[in-house]
C-alpha positions as CSV (number, residue, x, y, z in Angstrom):
1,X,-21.8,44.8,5.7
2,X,-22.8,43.5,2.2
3,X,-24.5,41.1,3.7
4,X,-26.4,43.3,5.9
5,X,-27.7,45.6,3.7
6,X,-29.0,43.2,1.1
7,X,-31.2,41.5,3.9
8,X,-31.8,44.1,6.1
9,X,-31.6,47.2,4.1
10,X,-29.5,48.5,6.5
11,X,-25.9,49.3,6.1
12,X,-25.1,51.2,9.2
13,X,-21.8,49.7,11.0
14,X,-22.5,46.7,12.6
15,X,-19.9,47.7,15.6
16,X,-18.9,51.1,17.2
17,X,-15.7,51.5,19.0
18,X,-17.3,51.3,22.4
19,X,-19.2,47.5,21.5
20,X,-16.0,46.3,20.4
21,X,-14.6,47.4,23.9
22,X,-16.6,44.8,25.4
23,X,-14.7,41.8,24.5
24,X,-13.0,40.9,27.4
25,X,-9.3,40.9,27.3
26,X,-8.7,37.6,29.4
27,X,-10.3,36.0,26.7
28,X,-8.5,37.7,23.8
29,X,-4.6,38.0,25.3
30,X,-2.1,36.3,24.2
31,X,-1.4,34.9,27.7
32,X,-3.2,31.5,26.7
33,X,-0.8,31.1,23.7
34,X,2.2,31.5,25.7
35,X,1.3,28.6,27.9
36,X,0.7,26.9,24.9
37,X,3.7,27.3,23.4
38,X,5.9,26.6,26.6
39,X,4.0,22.9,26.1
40,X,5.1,22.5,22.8
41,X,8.9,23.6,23.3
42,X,11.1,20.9,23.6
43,X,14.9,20.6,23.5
44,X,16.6,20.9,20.7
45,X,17.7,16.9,20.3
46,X,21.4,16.1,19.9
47,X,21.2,13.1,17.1
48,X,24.4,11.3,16.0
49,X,23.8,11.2,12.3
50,X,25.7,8.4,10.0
51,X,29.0,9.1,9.0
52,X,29.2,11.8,6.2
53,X,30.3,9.3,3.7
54,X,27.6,7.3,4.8
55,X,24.5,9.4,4.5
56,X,24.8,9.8,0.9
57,X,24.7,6.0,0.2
58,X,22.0,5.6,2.4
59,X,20.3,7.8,1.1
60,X,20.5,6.6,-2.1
61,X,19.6,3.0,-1.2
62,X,16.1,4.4,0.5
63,X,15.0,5.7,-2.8
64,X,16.2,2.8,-5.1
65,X,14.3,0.4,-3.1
66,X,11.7,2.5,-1.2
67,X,10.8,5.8,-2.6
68,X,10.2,3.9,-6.8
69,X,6.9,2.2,-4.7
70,X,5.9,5.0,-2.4
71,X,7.5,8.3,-3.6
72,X,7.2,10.2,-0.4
73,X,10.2,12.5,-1.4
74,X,11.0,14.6,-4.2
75,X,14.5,12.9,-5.0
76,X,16.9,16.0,-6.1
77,X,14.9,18.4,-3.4
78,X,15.7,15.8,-0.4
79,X,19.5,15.1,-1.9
80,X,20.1,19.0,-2.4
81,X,18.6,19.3,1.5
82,X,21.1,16.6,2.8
83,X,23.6,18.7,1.1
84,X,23.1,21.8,2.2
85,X,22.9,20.4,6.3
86,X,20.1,21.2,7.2
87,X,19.7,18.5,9.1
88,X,22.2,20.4,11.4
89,X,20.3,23.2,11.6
90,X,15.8,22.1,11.5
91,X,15.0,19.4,13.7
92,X,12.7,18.3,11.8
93,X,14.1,17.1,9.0
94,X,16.9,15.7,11.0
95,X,14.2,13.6,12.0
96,X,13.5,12.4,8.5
97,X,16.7,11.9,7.5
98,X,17.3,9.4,10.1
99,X,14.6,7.6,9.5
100,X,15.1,7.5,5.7
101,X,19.0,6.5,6.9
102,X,17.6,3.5,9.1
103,X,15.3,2.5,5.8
104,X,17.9,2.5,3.5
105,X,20.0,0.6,6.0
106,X,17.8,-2.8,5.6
107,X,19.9,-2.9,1.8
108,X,23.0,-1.9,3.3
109,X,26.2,-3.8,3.6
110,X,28.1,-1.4,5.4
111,X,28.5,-2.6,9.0
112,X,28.8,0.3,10.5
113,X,24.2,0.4,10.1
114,X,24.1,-2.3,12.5
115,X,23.8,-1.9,16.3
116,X,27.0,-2.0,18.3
117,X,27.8,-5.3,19.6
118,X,25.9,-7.4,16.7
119,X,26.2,-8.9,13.6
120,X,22.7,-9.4,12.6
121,X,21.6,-7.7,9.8
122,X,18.4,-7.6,11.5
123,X,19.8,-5.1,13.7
124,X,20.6,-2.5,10.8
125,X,18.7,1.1,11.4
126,X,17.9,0.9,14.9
127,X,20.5,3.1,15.9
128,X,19.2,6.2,13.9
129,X,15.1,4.7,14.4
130,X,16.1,4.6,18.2
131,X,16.8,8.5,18.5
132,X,13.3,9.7,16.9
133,X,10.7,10.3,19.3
134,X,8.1,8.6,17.7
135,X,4.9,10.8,18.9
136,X,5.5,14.7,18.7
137,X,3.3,17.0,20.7
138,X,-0.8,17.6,19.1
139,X,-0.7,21.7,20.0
140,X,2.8,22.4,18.6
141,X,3.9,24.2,15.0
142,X,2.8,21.3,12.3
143,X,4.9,21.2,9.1
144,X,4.9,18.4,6.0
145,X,8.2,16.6,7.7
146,X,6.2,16.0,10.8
147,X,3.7,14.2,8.7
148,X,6.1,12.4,6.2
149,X,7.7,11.7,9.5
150,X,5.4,9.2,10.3
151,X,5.0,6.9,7.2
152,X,8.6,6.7,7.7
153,X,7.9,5.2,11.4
154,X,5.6,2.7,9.7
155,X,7.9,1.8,6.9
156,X,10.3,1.0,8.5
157,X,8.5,-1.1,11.4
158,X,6.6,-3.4,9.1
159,X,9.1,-5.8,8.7
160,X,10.0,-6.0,12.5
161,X,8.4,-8.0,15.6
162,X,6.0,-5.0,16.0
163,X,4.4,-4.7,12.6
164,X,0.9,-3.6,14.7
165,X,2.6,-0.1,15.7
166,X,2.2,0.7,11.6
167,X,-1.1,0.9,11.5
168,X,-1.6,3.5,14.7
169,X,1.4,5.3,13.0
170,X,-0.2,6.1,10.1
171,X,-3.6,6.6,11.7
172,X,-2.1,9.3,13.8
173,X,-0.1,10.1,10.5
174,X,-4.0,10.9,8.7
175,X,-5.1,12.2,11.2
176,X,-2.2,15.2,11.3
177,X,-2.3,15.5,7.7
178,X,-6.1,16.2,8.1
179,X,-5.4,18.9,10.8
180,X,-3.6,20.8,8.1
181,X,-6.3,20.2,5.4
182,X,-3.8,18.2,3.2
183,X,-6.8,15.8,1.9
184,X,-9.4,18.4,0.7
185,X,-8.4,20.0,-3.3
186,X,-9.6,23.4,-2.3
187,X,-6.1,23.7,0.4
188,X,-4.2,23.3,-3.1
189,X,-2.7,26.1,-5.2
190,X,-3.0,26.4,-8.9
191,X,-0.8,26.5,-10.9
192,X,0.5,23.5,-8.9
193,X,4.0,23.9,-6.5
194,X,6.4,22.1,-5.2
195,X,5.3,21.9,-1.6
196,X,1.6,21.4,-3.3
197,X,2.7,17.8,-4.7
198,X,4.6,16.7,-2.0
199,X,1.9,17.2,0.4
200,X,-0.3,15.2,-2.1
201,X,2.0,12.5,-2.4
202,X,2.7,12.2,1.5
203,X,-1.3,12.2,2.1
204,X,-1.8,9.5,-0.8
205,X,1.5,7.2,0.6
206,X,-0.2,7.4,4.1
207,X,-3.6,6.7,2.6
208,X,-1.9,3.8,0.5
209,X,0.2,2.3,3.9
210,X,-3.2,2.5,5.6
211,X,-5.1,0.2,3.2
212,X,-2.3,-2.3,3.5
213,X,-2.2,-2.2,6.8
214,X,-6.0,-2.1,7.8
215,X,-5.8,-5.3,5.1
216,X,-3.3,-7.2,6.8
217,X,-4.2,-6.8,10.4
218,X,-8.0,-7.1,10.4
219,X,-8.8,-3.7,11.5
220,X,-10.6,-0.8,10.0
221,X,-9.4,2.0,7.6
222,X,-8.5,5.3,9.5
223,X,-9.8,7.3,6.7
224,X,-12.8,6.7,3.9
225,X,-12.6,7.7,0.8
226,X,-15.8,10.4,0.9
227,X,-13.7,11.7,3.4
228,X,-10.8,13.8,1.4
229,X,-11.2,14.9,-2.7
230,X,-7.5,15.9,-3.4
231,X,-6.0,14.8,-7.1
232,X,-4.1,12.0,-7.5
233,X,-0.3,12.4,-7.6
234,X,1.2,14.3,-11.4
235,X,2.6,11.6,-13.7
236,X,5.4,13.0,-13.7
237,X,9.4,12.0,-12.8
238,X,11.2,14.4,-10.1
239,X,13.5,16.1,-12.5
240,X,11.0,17.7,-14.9
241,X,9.0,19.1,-11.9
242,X,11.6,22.8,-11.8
243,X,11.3,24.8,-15.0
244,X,12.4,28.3,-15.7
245,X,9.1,28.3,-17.5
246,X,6.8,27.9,-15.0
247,X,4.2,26.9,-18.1
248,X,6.6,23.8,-18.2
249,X,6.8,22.8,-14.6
250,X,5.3,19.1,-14.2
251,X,5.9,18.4,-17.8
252,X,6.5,14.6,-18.5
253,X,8.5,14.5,-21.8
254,X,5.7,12.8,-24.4
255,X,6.2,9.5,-25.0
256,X,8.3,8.8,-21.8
257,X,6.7,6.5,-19.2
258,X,6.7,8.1,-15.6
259,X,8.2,6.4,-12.7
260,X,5.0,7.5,-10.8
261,X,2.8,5.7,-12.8
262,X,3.2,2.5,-10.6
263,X,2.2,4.5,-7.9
264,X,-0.9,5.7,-9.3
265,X,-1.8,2.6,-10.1
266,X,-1.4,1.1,-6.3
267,X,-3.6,4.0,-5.0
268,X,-6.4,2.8,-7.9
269,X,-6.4,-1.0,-6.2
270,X,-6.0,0.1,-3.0
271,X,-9.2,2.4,-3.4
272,X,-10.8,-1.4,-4.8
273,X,-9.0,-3.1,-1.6
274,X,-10.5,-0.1,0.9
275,X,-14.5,-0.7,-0.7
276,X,-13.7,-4.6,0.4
277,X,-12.8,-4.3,3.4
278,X,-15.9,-2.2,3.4
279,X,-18.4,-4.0,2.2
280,X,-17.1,-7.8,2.7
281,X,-15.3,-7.3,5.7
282,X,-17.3,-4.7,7.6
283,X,-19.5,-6.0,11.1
284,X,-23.3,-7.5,10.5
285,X,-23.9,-4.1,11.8
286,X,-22.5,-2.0,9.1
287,X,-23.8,-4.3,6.5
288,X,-27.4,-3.5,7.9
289,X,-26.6,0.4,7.7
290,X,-24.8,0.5,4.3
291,X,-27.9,-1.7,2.8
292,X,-26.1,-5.0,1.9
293,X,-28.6,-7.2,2.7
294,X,-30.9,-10.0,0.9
295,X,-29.7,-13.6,0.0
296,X,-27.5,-12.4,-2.7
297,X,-25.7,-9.4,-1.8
298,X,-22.7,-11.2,-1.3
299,X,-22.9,-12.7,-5.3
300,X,-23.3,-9.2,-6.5
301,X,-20.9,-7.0,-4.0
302,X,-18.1,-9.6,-5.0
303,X,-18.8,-9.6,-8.7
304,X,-18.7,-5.9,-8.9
305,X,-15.5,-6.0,-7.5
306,X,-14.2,-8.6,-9.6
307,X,-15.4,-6.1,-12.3
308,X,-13.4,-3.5,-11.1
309,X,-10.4,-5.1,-10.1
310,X,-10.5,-6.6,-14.3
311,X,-11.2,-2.9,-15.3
312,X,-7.9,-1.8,-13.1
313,X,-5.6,-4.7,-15.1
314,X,-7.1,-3.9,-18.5
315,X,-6.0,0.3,-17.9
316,X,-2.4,-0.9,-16.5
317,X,0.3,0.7,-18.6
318,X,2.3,-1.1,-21.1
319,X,5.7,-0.7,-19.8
320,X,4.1,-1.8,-16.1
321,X,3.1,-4.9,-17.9
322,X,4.9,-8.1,-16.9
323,X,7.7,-8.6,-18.8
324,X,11.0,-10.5,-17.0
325,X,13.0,-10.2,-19.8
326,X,13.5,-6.2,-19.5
327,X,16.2,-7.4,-16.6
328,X,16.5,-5.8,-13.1
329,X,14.8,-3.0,-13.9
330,X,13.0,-0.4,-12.2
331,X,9.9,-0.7,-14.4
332,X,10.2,-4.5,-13.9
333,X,10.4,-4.4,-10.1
334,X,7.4,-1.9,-9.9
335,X,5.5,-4.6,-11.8
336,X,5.9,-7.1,-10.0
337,X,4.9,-5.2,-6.8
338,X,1.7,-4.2,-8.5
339,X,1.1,-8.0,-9.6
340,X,1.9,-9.0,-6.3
341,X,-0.7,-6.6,-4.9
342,X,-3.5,-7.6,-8.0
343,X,-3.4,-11.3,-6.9
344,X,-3.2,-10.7,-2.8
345,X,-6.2,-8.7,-3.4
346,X,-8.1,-11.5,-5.5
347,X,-7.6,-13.9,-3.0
348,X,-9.0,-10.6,-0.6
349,X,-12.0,-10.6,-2.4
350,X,-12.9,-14.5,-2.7
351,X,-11.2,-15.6,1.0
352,X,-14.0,-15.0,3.0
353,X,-16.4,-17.8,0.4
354,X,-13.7,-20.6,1.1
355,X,-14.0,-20.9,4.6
356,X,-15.4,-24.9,5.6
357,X,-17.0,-22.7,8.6
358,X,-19.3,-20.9,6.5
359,X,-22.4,-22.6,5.1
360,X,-22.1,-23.0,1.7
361,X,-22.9,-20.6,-0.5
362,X,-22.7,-20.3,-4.5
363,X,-19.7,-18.8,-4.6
364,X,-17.7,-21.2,-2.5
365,X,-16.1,-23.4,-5.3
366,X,-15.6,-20.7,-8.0
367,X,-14.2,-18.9,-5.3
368,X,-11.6,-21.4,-3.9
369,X,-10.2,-21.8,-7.4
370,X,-9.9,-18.4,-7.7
371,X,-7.8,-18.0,-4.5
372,X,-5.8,-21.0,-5.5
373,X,-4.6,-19.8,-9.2
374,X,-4.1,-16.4,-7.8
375,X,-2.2,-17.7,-5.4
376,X,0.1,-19.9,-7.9
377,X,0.9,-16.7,-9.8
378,X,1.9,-14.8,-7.3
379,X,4.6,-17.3,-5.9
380,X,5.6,-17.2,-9.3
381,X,5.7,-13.9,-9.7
382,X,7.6,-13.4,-6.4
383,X,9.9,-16.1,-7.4
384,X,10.6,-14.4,-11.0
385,X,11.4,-11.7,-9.4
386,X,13.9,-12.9,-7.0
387,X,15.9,-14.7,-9.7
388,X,15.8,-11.2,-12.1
389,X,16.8,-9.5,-9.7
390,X,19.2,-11.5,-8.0
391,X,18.0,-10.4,-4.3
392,X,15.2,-10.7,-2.1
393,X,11.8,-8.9,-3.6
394,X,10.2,-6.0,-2.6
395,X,9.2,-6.2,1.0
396,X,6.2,-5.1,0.2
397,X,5.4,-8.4,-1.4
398,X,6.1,-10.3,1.7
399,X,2.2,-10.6,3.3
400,X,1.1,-11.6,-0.1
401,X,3.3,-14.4,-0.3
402,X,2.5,-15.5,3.1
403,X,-1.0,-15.3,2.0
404,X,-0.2,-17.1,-1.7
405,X,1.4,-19.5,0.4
406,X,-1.6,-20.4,2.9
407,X,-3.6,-20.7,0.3
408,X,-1.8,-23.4,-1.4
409,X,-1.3,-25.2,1.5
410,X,-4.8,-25.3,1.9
411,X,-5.7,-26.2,-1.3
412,X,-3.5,-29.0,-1.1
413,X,-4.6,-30.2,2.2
414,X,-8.0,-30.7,1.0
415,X,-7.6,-31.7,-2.7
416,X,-9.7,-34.8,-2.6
417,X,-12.5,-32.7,-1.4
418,X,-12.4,-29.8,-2.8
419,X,-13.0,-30.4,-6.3
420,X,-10.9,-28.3,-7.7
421,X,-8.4,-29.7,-10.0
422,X,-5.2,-29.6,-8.6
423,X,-1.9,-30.6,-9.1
424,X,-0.8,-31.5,-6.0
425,X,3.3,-31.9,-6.9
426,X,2.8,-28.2,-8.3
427,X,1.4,-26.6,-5.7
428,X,4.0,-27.8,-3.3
429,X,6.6,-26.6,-5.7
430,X,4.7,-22.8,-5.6
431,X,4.6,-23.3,-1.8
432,X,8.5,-23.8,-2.0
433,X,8.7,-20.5,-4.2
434,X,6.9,-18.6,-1.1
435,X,9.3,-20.0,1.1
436,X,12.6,-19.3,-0.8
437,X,11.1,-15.6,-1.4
438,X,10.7,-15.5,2.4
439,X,13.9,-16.7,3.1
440,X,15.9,-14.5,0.8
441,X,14.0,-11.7,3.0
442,X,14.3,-12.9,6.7
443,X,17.9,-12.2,6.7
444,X,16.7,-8.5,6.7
445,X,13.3,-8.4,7.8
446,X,12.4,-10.3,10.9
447,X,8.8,-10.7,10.2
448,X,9.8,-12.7,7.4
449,X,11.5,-15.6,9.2
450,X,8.6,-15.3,11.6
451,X,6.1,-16.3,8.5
452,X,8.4,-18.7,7.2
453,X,8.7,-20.6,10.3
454,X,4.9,-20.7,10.8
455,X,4.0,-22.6,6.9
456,X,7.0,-25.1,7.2
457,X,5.3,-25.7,10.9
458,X,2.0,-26.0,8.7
459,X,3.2,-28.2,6.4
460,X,4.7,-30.5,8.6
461,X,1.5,-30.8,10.3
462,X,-0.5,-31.2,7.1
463,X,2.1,-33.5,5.9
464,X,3.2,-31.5,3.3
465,X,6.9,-32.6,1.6
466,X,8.3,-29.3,1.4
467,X,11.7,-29.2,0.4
468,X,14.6,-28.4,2.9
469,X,16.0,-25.9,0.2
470,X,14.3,-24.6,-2.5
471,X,16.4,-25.2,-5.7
472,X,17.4,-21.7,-7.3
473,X,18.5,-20.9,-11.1
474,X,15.5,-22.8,-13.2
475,X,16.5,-22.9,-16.7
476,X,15.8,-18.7,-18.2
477,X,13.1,-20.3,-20.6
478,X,11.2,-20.8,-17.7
479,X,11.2,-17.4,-16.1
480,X,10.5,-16.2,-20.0
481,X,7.2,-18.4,-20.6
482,X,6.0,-17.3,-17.4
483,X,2.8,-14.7,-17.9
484,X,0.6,-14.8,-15.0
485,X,-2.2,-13.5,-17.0
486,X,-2.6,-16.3,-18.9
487,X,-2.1,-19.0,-16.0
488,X,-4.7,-17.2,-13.5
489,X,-7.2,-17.3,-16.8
490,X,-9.6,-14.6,-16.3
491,X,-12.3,-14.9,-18.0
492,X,-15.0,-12.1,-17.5
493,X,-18.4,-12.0,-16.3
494,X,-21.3,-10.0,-17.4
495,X,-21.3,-6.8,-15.6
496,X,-23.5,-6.7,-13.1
497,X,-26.7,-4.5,-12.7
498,X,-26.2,-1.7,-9.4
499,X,-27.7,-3.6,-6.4
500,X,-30.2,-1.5,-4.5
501,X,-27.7,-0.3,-1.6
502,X,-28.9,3.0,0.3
503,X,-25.3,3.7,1.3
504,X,-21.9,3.2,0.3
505,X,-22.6,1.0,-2.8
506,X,-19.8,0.2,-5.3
507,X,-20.4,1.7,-9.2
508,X,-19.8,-1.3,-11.8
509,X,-17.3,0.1,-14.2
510,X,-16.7,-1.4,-17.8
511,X,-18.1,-2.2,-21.2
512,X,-20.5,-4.9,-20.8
513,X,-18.7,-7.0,-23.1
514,X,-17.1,-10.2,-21.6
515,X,-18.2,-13.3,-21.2
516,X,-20.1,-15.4,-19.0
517,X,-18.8,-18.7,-20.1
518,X,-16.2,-18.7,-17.5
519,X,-15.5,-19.7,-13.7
520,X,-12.5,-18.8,-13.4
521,X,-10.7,-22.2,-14.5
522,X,-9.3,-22.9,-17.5
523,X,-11.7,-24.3,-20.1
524,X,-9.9,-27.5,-20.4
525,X,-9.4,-28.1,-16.4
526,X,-12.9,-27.1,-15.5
527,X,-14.2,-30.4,-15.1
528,X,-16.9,-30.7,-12.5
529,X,-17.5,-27.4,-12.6
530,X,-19.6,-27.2,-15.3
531,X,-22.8,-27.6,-13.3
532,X,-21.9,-25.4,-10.7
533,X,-23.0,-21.5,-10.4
534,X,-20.7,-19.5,-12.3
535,X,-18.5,-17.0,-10.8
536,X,-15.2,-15.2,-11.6
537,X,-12.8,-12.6,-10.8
């Protein structure tokens, strides 16, 4: 009526009681809903839950080794929900809870998580992943389980024979999260609540599996990132998130690191990871639409990532810093994912220039080396991590040791070609140090001894001497002197000046200040590189 008058001048009711009439009432019933709603009922399922004295352990186990690298729960919410039963009573959340049971039974010892009738630890979850119907109805009542709901699908599938399901999971996953408005800021209360950052954190954990996923497969990212503007999760642990204050709700004591912080920092590369798969990886015919054309589009889309994946190390935390003499701990294992993750996605970046297919291009040798001594720290870092912690990694760190490990292989197989120095007896050794972390893991994770199977089937055909077993326990000096930082060698390039792209262009981040006397090789190996065109991560 405001509206009316200030345009019109007229401010006379806009309906009387007889136009209103008009609407017809087959339109406007509520018999439509009701056949709606008879489409989305469904049995109430009868699940066979884990022994009581199981669930707890289980539990437990799914947020020691899951939840520290994608924190999709809110630790003494979901323990004081399993405590309370209402699994027994929503069955929704009986859903999650067996699929955060069959997660937290790939660490289990406890035969009673494995399928009747085997002994494989292979088997352990299926029976609780086996009674979750995996696609719920698109009309029905949507609610944040449904959505956590499916990253649990996906993380517990990407270990198996079907790792391809994960990325339609969490597609679908987005996609129902979008529905509900979880990725814009404006759906988002203030001051924030508990449901508020555990929305955020299940959107984020989706977007982050997606990213991986779209990586590791080939395929393209369900969801950009013009498309949502929601903040990135609070830095801040679970148990300072109640307050009787509500002034000191989401309060990080000062000076204490958060146990979120690795998380934060995963989204950050991922969002580098997601503009690479843009702009490198895209079709000819997205490159022509985003603008990233001319002969040397390729030299400055890769350098400006290289920029930002150096600006992304330099703003890591301290206490996410590598540092293998802090012990098994949780800080330790969170860096060594995100080290894991900052080399897979150097040798993302550069792949694509190394290829013998590909007409040679400037960036092909400083590229190769590149890929190869990101690829010797992560088998290092994988295999620092396995002897710290006395277990198989993270299995999040399994594609980027497959990858490490492909590289090397490669690198080895064309040594006398290449040019790039190389140290043949070493990079066999890192090649064993991908196998032995892949071992350690196949015993759980099926995909694993899938991987493992396919580079000793490599090597043997590229005549490769790999050892039969991998010797463990080097002397604890070694696993001390290790940094990776200082054995991949980065040295910086100038930034680079913003290419002319119309659409989707990457912003160069950073001071300005580094060098261009680098190739990424160290200074005293760089040999015949000297002449080449200079290029670094």
């Amino acid at each position: 009526m405001a509206l009316k008058k200030k345009h019109a001048g007229d401010d006379r009711p806009v309906f009387t009681g007889s136009d209103f009439g008009k609407l017809r009432p087959e339109f406007w019933s509520r018999e439509e809903e009701k056949w709606v709603h008879q489409a989305c009922r469904r049995p109430i399922p009868k699940y066979e839950f884990p022994p009581s004295d199981l669930i707890g352990p289980l539990v437990d186990l799914y947020l020691a080794n899951v939840n520290i690298f994608v924190p999709l729960f809110h630790e003494p919410t979901l323990k004081q929900e399993v405590a309370s039963g209402l699994h027994l009573r929503d069955p929704s959340f009986a859903s999650v809870l067996l699929l955060i049971c069959a997660c937290g039974s790939r660490w289990a010892d406890d035969p009673r998580v494995l399928m009747g009738g085997s002994d494989s630890l292979q088997s352990a979850g299926w029976r609780w992943y086996n009674q979750v119907k995996m696609y719920q109805t698109p009309v029905g009542p949507l609610n944040l389980y449904e959505v956590q709901l499916y990253a649990l699908f996906a993380l517990f599938l990407q270990g198996t024979a079907s790792p391809q399901a994960c990325w339609t999971l969490v597609g679908v996953g987005l996609r129902v999260a979008q529905n509900l408005g979880a990725h814009r800021a404006k759906m988002y209360n203030s001051p924030l609540t508990k449901e508020d950052e555990l929305w955020k954190r299940a959107f984020w954990v989706l977007v982050t599996l997606d990213r991986a996923y779209s990586s590791g497969m080939g395929r393209s990212c369900s969801i950009q990132e013009e498309d949502f503007d929601l903040d990135m999760p609070v830095a801040c642990d679970d148990e300072y998130w109640d307050h009787p204050d509500p002034d000191k709700r989401f309060q990080q004591p000062p000076g204490q690191p958060s146990k979120v912080d690795a998380f934060i920092c995963l989204i950050k590369l991922n969002q580098i990871l997601g503009l690479t798969l843009r702009t490198i990886y895209c079709i000819n015919k997205s490159k022509v639409l985003l603008g990233f054309v001319g002969p040397e589009w390729e030299q400055r889309i890769v350098a400006e990532l290289d920029s930002e994946v150096n600006k992304w190390f330099d703003e890591l935390p301290e206490h996410l810093r590598w540092n293998p003499d802090q012990g098994d701990t949780l800080f330790f294992r969170q860096s060594a994912m995100l080290y894991c993750n900052y080399y897979t996605l150097q040798i993302q970046i550069h792949r694509p220039f190394i290829s013998k297919s590909r007409k040679l291009s400037p960036l092909s040798y400083p590229s190769l080396a590149i890929c190869t001594r990101a690829a010797r720290s992560l088998s290092h870092v994988a295999d620092t991590c396995r002897l710290v912690c006395k277990r198989a990694p993270s299995h999040h760190m399994f594609m980027g040791v497959f990858v490490a490990a492909l590289v090397l292989l490669l690198n080895i197989w064309t040594s006398d070609k290449s040019g790039v120095p190389s140290n043949v007896k070493d990079d066999i050794a890192d090649v064993n140090k991908c196998i032995a972390a892949l071992r350690d893991l196949e015993t759980r994770w099926y995909l694993c001894g899938r991987t493992r199977d396919l580079l000793r089937h490599l090597a043997t055909a590229g005549s490769v001497p790999l050892e039969l077993e991998y010797k463990d326990a080097p002397p604890r000096g070694v696993i001390s002197s290790f940094d990776p930082r200082s054995m991949f060698s980065l040295c910086r390039p100038p930034e680079p000046s913003p290419p002319s792209h119309r659409n989707g262009s990457i912003q160069p981040s950073g001071d300005g200040s580094r060098s261009a006397s680098c190739d990424g090789v160290d200074p005293a190996t760089r040999g015949s590189f000297s002449q080449r065109p200079q290029h670094t991560a």
